[in-house]
C-alpha positions as CSV (number, residue, x, y, z in Angstrom):
1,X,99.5,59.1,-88.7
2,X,99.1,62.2,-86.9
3,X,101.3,64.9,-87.4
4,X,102.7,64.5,-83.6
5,X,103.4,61.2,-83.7
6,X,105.0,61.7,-87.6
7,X,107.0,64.8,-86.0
8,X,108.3,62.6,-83.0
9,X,109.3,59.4,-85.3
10,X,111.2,62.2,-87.3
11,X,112.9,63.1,-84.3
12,X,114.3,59.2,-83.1
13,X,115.0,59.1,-86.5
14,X,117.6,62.5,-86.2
15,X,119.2,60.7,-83.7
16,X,119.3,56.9,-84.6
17,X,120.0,58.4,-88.2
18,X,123.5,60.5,-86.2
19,X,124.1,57.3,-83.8
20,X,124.4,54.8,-86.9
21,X,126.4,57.4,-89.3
22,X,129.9,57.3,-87.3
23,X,130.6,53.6,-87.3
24,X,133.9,53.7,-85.2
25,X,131.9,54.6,-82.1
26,X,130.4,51.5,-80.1
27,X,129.1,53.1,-76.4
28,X,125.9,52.8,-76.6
29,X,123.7,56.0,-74.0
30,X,119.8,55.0,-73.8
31,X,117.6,57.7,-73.6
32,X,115.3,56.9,-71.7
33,X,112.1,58.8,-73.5
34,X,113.1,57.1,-76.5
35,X,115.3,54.1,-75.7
36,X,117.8,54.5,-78.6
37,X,121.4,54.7,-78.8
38,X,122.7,58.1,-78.1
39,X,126.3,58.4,-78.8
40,X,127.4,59.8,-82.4
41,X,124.1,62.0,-82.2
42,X,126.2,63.8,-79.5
43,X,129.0,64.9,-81.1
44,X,128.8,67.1,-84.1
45,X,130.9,69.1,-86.2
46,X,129.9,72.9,-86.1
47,X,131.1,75.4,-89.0
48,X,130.5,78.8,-88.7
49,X,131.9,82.0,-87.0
50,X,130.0,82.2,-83.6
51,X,126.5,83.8,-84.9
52,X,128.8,87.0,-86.2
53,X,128.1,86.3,-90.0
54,X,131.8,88.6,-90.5
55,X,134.4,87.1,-88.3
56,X,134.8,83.5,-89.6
57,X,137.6,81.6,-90.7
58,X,139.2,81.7,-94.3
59,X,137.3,79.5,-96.5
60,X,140.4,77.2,-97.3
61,X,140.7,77.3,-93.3
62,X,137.3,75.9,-93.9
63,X,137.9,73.2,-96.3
64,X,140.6,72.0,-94.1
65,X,138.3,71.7,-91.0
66,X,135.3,69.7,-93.0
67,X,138.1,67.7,-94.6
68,X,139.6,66.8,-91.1
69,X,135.8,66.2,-89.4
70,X,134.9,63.8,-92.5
71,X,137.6,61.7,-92.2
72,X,137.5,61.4,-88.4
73,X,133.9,60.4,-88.5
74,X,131.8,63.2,-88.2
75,X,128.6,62.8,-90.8
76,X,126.5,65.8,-89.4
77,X,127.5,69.1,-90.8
78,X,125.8,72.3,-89.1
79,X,126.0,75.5,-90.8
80,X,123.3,78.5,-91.9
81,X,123.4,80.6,-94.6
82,X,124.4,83.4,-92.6
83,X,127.7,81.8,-91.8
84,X,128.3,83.1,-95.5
85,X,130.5,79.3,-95.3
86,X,128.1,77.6,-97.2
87,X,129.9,77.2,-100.5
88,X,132.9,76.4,-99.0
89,X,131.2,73.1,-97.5
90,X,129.7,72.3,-100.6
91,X,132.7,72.2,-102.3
92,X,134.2,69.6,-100.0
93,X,131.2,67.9,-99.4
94,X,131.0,67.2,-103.6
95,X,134.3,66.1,-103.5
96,X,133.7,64.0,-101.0
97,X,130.6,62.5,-102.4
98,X,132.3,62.3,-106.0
99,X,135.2,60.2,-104.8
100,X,133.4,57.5,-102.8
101,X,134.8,58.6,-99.7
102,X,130.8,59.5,-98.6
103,X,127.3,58.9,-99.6
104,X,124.4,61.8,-99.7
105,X,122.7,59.4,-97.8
106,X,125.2,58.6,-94.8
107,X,125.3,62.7,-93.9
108,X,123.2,64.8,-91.9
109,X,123.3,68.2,-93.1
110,X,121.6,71.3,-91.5
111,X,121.6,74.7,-92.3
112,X,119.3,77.5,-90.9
113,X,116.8,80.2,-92.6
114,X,118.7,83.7,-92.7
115,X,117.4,86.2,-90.4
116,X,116.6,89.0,-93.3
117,X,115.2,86.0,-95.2
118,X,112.1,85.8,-92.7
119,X,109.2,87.5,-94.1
120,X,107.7,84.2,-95.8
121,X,107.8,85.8,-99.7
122,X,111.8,85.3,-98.4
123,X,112.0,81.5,-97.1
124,X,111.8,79.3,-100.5
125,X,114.7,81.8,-102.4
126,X,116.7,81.6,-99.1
127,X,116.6,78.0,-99.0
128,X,117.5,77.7,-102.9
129,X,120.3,79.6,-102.2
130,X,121.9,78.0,-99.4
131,X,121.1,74.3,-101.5
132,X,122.9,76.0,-105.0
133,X,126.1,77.0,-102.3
134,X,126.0,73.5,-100.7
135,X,125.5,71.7,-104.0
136,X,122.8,69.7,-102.6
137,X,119.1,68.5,-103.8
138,X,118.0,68.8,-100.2
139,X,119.1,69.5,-96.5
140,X,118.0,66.5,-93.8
141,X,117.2,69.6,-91.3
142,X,116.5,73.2,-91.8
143,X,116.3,75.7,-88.9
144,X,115.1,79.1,-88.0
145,X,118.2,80.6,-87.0
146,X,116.8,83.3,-84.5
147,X,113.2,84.1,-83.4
148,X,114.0,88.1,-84.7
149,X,113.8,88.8,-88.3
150,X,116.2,90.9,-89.2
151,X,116.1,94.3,-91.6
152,X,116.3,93.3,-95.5
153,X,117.5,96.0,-97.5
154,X,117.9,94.6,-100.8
155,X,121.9,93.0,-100.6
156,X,121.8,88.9,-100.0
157,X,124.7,89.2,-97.9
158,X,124.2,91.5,-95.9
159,X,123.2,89.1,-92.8
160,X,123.6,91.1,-90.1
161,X,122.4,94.7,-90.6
162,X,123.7,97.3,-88.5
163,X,121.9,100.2,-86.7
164,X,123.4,103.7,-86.2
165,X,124.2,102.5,-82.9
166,X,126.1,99.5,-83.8
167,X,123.3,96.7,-82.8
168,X,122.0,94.3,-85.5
169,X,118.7,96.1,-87.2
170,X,115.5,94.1,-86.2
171,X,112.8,94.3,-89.1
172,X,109.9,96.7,-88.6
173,X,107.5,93.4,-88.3
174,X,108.6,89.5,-87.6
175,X,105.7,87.0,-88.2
176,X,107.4,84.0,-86.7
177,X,104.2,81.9,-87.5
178,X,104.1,82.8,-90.7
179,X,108.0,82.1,-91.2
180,X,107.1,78.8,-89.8
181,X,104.3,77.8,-92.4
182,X,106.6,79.3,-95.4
183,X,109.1,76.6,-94.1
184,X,106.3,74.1,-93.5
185,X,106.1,74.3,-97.6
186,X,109.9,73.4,-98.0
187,X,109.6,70.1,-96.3
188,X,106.3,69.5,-99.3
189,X,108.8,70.4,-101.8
190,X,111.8,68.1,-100.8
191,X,113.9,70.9,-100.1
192,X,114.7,69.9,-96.3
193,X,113.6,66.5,-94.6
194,X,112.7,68.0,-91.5
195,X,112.2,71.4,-89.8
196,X,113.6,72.7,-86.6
197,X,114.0,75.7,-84.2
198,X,117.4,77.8,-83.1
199,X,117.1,80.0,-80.0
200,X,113.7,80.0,-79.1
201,X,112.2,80.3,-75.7
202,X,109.8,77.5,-74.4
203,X,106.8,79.6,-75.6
204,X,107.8,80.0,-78.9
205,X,108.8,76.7,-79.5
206,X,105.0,75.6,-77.8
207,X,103.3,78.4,-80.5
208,X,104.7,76.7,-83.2
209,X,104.2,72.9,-82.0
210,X,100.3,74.3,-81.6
211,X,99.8,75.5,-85.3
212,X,102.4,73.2,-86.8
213,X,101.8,70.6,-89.9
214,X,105.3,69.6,-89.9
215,X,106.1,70.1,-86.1
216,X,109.8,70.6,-85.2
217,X,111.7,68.2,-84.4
218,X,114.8,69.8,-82.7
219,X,116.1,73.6,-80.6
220,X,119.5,74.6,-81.0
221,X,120.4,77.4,-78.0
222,X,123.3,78.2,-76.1
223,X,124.1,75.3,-73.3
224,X,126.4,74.8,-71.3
225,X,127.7,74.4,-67.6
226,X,126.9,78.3,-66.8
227,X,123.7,77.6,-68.8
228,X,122.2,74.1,-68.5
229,X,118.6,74.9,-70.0
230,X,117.0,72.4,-67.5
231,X,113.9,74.1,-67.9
232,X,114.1,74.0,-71.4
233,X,115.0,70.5,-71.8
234,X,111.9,69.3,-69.9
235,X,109.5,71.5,-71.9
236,X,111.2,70.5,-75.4
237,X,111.3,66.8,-74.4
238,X,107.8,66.7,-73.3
239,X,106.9,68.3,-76.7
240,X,109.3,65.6,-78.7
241,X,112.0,67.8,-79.5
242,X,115.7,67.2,-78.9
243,X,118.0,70.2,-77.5
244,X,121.3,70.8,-79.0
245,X,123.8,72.9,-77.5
246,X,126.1,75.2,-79.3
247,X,128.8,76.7,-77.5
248,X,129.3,73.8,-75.0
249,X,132.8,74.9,-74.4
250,X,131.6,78.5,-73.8
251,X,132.1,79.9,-77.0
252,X,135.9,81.2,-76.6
253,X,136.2,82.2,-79.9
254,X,133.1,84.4,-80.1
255,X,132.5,87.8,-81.7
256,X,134.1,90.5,-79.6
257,X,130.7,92.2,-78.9
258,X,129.0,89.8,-77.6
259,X,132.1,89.5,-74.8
260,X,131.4,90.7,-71.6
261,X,134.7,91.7,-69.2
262,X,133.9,89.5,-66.0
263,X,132.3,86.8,-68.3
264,X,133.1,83.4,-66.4
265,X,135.4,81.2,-68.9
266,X,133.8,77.6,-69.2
267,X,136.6,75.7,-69.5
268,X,138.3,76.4,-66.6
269,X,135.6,75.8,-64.2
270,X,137.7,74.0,-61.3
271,X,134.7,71.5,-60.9
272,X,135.5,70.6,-64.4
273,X,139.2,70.9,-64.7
274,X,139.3,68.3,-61.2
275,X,137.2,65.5,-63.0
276,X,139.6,66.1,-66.2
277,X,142.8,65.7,-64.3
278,X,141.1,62.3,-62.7
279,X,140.2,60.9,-66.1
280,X,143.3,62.0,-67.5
281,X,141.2,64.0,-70.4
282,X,140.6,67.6,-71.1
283,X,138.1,69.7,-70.0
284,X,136.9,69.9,-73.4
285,X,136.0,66.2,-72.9
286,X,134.1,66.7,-69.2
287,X,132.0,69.4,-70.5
288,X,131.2,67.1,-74.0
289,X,130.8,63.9,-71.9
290,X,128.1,65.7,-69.1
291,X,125.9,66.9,-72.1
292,X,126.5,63.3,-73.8
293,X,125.0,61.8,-70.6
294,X,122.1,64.2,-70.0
295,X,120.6,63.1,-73.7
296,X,121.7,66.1,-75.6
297,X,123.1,66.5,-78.8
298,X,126.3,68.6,-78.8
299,X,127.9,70.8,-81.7
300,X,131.3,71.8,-80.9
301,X,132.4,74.7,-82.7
302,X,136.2,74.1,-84.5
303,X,138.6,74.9,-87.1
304,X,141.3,73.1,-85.8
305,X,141.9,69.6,-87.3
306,X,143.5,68.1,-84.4
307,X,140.8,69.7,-81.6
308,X,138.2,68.2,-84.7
309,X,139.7,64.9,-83.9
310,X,139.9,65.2,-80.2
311,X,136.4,66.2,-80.0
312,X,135.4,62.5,-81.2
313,X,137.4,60.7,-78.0
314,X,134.5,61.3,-75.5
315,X,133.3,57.1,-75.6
316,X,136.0,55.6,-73.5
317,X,134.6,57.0,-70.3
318,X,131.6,57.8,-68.5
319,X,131.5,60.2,-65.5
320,X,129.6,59.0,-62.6
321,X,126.5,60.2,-61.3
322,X,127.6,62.0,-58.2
323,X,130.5,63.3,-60.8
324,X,127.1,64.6,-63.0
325,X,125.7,65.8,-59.5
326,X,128.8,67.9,-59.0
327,X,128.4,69.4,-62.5
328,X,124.9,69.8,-61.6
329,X,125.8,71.6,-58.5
330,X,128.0,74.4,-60.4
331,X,126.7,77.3,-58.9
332,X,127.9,80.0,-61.5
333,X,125.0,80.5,-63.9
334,X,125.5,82.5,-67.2
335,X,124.2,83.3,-70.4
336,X,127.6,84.1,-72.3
337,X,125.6,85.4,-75.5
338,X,123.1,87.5,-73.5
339,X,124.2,90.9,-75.6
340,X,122.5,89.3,-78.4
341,X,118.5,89.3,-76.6
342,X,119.7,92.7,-75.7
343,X,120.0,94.2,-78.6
344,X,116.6,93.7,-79.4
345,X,115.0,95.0,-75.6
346,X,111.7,95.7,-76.8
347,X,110.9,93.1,-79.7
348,X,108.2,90.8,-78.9
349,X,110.0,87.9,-80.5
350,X,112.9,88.4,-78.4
351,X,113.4,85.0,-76.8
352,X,115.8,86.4,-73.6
């Protein structure tokens, strides 16, 4: 089998793998590329603080929130190990695992390669590390978390390394192919089933499909109304990769540096908050439900057990398609973590 065609049945399988792990959920979505069902793939549980690395939740906060996801379903658990939340998972996910309540095999666990952890010396001791905080053998996907390695000086937790200016300290060299075939070895190994990308442009994620063994099978960037990543979508489908989208509610609860005054808030678009009102749902919901239906996996960020549980509700309704083609329509367009590319304005890794 060629390493495409291996790469692309690794990708159905991510989400036929997601679709069959939450058994209360019966809608079935075809996507049309692949003709499989599409639903539990679409809604995931997200832990982690917004890409800050500092401002996340307490860890028994944390334990709470993977408790609450678990037992309303969710079996695909995204976090990196610059989250510094990683232990906290593990512990729930062992007790989990220990008391029956789960199997290894029924969860989908992804974590992502830390940004200092890039040079490719780095990626197998980064990856031990985040398994040893997770308790795990393996993870089923492992990401790079941004196309920018960051500055390593010597402290494992340091994640996000400042510069005198307050900006997060880009490494004096990033070898993103290099990164790539370090992390190719982990899938030889059994450390991670399966290799992915995490805010990378269209020609980064085509550089690395060119040269890769293990080609990646998924891109996790920002989308959302304000940011639809049509383009994107297109390029990454064509290449057989699926698109997640973090911050699909907007990302209210991000880092406080990466806010910008007249940013636009998400959820109360008026497009949005009209077709709620008519289904009698939130706009939470809408925004879920129109990402759903376009084929792409969704990871809502939450800490909140009873938001966790609401998240779920999205299979009792579909919006129409002249309902999708006012969503469509939405003429406000924004990238709500744009301060991040900018931080890094003349790095030719920076992906925006």
């Amino acid at each position: 089998m060629q390493c495409s065609e291996k790469s692309d049945l690794i990708a159905s399988f991510l989400r036929m793998f997601l679709n069959l792990s939450i058994k209360k959920i019966s809608l079935a979505i075809l996507m049309q590329q692949l003709r499989i069902r599409n639903d539990a793939v679409s809604i995931i549980y997200r832990q982690g603080p917004n890409l800050s690395g500092i401002s996340g939740s307490p860890k028994d906060e944390l334990k709470v929130a993977v408790r609450a996801a678990l037992d309303a379903g969710y079996r695909h658990i995204d976090t990196a190990y610059s989250y510094l939340n990683e232990d906290a998972i593990g512990e729930v996910l062992q007790e989990y695992i220990k008391s029956g309540k789960v199997k290894r095999e029924d969860l989908f666990i992804v974590t992502k390669l830390a940004m200092i952890h890039m040079e490719p010396a780095l990626v197998k001791r980064s990856i031990e590390m985040s398994l040893k905080k997770l308790q795990l053998d393996y993870v089923d996907l492992y990401l790079i978390h941004f196309p920018v390695q960051f500055a390593y000086e010597g402290d494992d937790e340091k994640v996000f390394p400042v510069t005198e200016a307050g900006g997060w300290k880009a490494a004096e060299k990033t070898d993103l192919i290099g990164t790539w075939k370090a992390m190719e070895e982990l899938v030889d190994l059994g450390l991670t089933k399966s290799l992915g990308l995490s805010n990378c442009s269209i020609s980064q994620v085509e550089r690395i499909c060119k040269i890769s063994k293990h080609k990646p099978v998924s891109n996790q960037v920002e989308c959302h109304i304000y940011l639809p990543q049509n383009e994107l979508f297109d390029a990454c489908k064509k290449l057989g990769l699926a698109v997640t989208a973090y911050a699909p509610f907007g990302s209210p609860g991000r880092f406080e540096q990466l806010r910008e005054i007249d940013a636009p808030v998400v959820l109360e678009d008026p497009v949005i908050t009209k077709i709620a009102k008519r289904y009698s749902k939130s706009p939470a919901h809408i925004l879920l439900r129109n990402l759903l239906q376009r084929g792409i996996i969704v990871i809502p960020k939450s800490v909140t057990p009873h938001r966790i549980r609401s998240n779920i509700q999205v299979f009792d309704f579909s919006l129409t398609k002249e309902e999708m083609e006012d969503i469509a329509g939405i003429k406000t367009k924004r990238r709500l973590f744009a301060a991040v590319g900018l931080m890094f304005p003349n790095h030719p890794e920076r992906p925006w």
